[in-house]
C-alpha angles and dihedrals in degrees: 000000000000118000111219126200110241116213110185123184103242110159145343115205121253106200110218096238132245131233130195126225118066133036103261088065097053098046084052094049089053098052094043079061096049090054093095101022101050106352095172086052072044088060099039092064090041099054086052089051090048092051100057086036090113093079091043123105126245086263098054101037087054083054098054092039092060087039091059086040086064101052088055095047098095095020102054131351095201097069094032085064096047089051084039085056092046095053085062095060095076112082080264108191123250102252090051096053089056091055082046109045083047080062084048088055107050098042078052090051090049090047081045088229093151107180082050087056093051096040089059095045088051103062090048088065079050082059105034100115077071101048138094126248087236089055094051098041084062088042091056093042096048092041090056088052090041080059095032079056104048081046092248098135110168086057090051088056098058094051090038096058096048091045084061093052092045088046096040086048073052106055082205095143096187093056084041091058095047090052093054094047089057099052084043083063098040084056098045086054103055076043095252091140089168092058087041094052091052101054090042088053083053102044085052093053088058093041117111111251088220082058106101110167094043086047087052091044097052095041088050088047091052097050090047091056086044085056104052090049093053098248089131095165098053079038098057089045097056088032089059092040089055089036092056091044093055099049081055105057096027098256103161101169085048087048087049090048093056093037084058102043094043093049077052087059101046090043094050081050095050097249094133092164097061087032084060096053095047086052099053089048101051079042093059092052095044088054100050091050088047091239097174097183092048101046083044096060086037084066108049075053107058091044087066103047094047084053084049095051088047098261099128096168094049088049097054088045088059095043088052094052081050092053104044092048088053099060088045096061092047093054082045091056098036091062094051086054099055089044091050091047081050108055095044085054101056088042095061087046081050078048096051103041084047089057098042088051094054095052090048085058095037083058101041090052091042091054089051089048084044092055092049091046102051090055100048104041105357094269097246090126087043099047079060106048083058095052097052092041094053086041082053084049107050095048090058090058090046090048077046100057100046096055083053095047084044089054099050087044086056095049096046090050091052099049091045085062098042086067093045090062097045087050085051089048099045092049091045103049102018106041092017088058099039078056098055096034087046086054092047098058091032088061092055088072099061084080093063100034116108113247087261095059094057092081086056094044088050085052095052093043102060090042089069090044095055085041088055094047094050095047088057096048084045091049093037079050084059106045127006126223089190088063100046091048107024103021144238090312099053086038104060092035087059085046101045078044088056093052091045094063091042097043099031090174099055120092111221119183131193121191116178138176125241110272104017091172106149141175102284093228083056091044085054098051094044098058085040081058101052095041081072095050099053102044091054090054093050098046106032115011099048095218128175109189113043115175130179122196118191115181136160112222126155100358090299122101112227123209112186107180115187145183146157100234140121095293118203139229110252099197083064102038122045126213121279131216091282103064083034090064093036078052097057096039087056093046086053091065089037092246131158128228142193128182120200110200142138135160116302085358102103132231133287125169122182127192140186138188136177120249113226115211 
């Protein structure tokens, strides 16, 4: 697997700016000087000015605030955020608080706080009519690798565009660059390496050629994506360029990137030896920065390419370390999961009892009110007005409830296919990998077996192969590479295919709409869903005719899912843990279903879902 640089936007500085006249100001305007060349002499200013701050006007005391933010930018983002907070006491103008809530943003985005991030940009759009078009063009930008971050990626798409046209109205070309190598990493990561390559190629035509470390980034970024495309020779010139620039400047994680991608290269070339070396070396700096994923990945490697070169015992040691730290890092997540699944639990409990607080004490005070009321003009407007206030109540719990319900829905989903995915895995690259190891030395022995025993070794032999085979359709059945690179479509047609060859006789149809591009969690749920569906058809209801039909149509998504079988009466049979969990991946979408089926009827299951812009 091939390792990329990410290079995510996270803030422009802002220089709290001088002004001439008095000498606070120009003490102000020293230490802000002072702030690269000698930041500790910087401090020590600062901390003077702040003292006698009390005597200083709003104006002056904003100034010194963001001053001091700017020392702790890149000390401490803890304080840089409180004296962030206090420059904004001070009646601070419009056009100021924008400059400021874009500093918000990015010291969120570096304490990967992310609904911080997007609480602070947004009110900079509130504002936009104040900003800048430099401040919203790094909005924009931030706001794209907040999403990119938080893996949602359509939404990073539609910050990270405008930001390109702000940027381009501009002819700023550092905030143009910043903006490219973000969409460079938006399209490495839903696996469009072309489209990331081209924005990587722009962002490096507006980089600064004194800018080493963007120059080696980018590079880096650009061999990576060559790489995964299969150009090796364009891929090996832009890997050594970024490769020379970061031993110069002491890059280690850009020397470990091209390490990785050219041992890939020599590997894919069968030139196991120098594939070996790279990979050592990308191995000793992983190590010494802790890098669990990567060493990980290293591991399975270099397994490979000992077993390559004949060294069979150094290749298993290294499969074992794979494996153990596999497992590791699972254990590790697991555990965040549950404790994830945890905490929103019991904050939708904290939700509820609040709630149900609110309406206790929304009843006693209404029965006082009641009781006044009633003595004074009957009570009949008041009675009402209770009604009405607990009604408005209670929804809100309800409303309440369901967000929770949806969001332990969410999480369970997710999880479930977390572990989807490691089974895949494991059964991929574990079992997968035993298989074909277990075939290669298996195979050494035919040189020492006695002509009868060759009937025998044919026979073993074919058994691993078939059990090969079958390890990878079981794994493919778990988690689909079609529907991570090419989408829900290609997907279900490889997967109806699949059926075909193995049901001849059965007749599967697939009718979509143009342009059937969808949010990739809702593709996901959808070919979960029909997996179901399918299976049940195959295994209970002896169909022999299945159809699916998926269309857009008036901002809705429609899912029609067909077949020919038993059927069943759903007044006397309730619904399993299939349509249950149909049921909750609908709900997660806020979709609605129906299902039409009777004995000997059939089966039919629609589905729709609302589209979001």
């Amino acid at each position: 697997m091939k390792i990329v640089l990410v290079t995510l936007f996270l803030a422009f500085s802002f220089g709290a700016p001088a002004q001439k006249g008095n000498a606070f100001f120009m003490r102000l305007n020293q230490a802000e000087k002072l702030l690269e060349s000698n930041p500790d002499k910087a401090l020590e200013e600062l901390a003077k000015l702040e003292h006698d701050s009390l005597s200083y006007s709003k104006e002056q005391k904003r100034k010194l605030y963001l001053c001091l933010a700017a020392y702790y930018k890149n000390v401490d983002l803890e304080p840089e955020k409180n004296y962030l907070l206090k420059s904004l006491s001070f009646g601070t103008p419009p056009k100021i608080r924008t400059e400021i809530y874009y500093k918000l943003a990015a010291n969120a985005s570096g304490r990967e706080e992310y609904t911080e991030v997007i609480d602070y940009l947004t009110k900079i759009f509130s504002l936009k009519k104040y900003a800048s078009s430099e401040i919203l063009a790094k909005a924009q930008i931030l706001m794209g690798a907040n999403y990119c971050s938080i893996k949602d990626y359509s939404q990073s798409e539609k910050f990270l565009l405008p930001a390109i046209e702000t940027a381009s109205r501009l002819s700023d070309k550092t905030i143009l660059m910043h903006a490219y190598i973000n969409m460079g990493v938006l399209n490495h990561y839903v696996d469009k390496p072309a489209n990331a390559l081209y924005y990587y190629r722009k962002a490096l035509k507006y980089a600064p050629v004194d800018d080493l470390y963007r120059q080696e980034s980018i590079k880096a970024n650009i061999g990576a994506e060559l790489v995964d495309i299969g150009n090796y020779e364009q891929a090996e010139v832009y890997l050594r360029e970024a490769l020379k620039i970061a031993t110069e400047i002491g890059d280690e994680n850009g020397k470990r990137i091209c390490f990785n991608n050219l041992a890939i290269i020599r590997r894919d070339r069968k030139q196991f030896r120098e594939a070996l070396d790279y990979f050592l070396l990308a191995l000793q700096i992983d190590q010494r920065s802790g890098a669990k994923d990567n060493i990980r990945e290293l591991y399975l490697n270099l397994a490979e390419v000992y077993e390559e070169l004949g060294n069979t015992k150094t290749g298993l040691q290294y499969y074992k370390q794979y494996t153990e730290l596999k497992d590791e890092l699972f254990d590790e997540e697991k555990a965040e999961t549950l404790l994830d699944i945890q905490e929103k639990y019991n904050a939708s409990e904290r939700d509820k009892q609040i709630a149900e607080m609110k309406i206790t004490k929304q009843q006693d005070e209404t029965d006082k009110l009641n009781m006044s009321y009633i003595m004074l003009t009957g009570g009949i407007l008041v009675i009402f007005a209770a009604v009405v206030t607990l009604a408005f109540f209670r929804i809100k719990t309800l409303r309440a409830r369901n967000k929770a319900r949806l969001e332990l829905i969410s999480a369970s989903l997710d999880a479930e296919e977390r572990e989807r995915l490691r089974i895949s895995q494991e059964l991929h690259d574990d079992l997968g990998g035993i298989l074909g190891m277990s075939r290669m030395l298996f195979s050494n022995t035919k040189k020492i077996l006695r002509p009868q025993a060759e009937e025998l070794y044919d026979r073993i032999d074919q058994l691993l192969v078939m059990a090969n085979t079958r390890s990878r359709a079981i794994s493919h059945e778990l988690f689909s590479p079609t529907l991570k690179t090419f989408g829900l479509v290609k997907a279900l047609e490889e997967h109806l295919d699949n059926m075909r060859f193995a049901n001849p006789e059965m007749k599967l149809t697939l009718e979509t709409g143009p342009e059937l591009e969808l949010d990739p969690l809702l593709e996901l749920n959808l070919f979960r869903i029909s997996q179901e569906l399918l299976n049940n058809s195959l295994k209970y209801a002896a169909a022999s005719n299945i159809g699916i039909n998926i269309e857009k149509r008036g901002g809705f998504l429609y899912f029609s899912y067909s077949d020919d079988g038993k059927g069943f009466d759903p007044v006397k049979i309730k619904k399993g843990v299939g349509l249950n969990s149909i049921d909750s991946r609908i709900q997660r979408f806020e979709g609605q279903s129906s299902v039409k089926t009777a004995p000997g009827k059939g089966f039919t299951l629609n589905i729709r879902v609302p589209l979001k812009d």
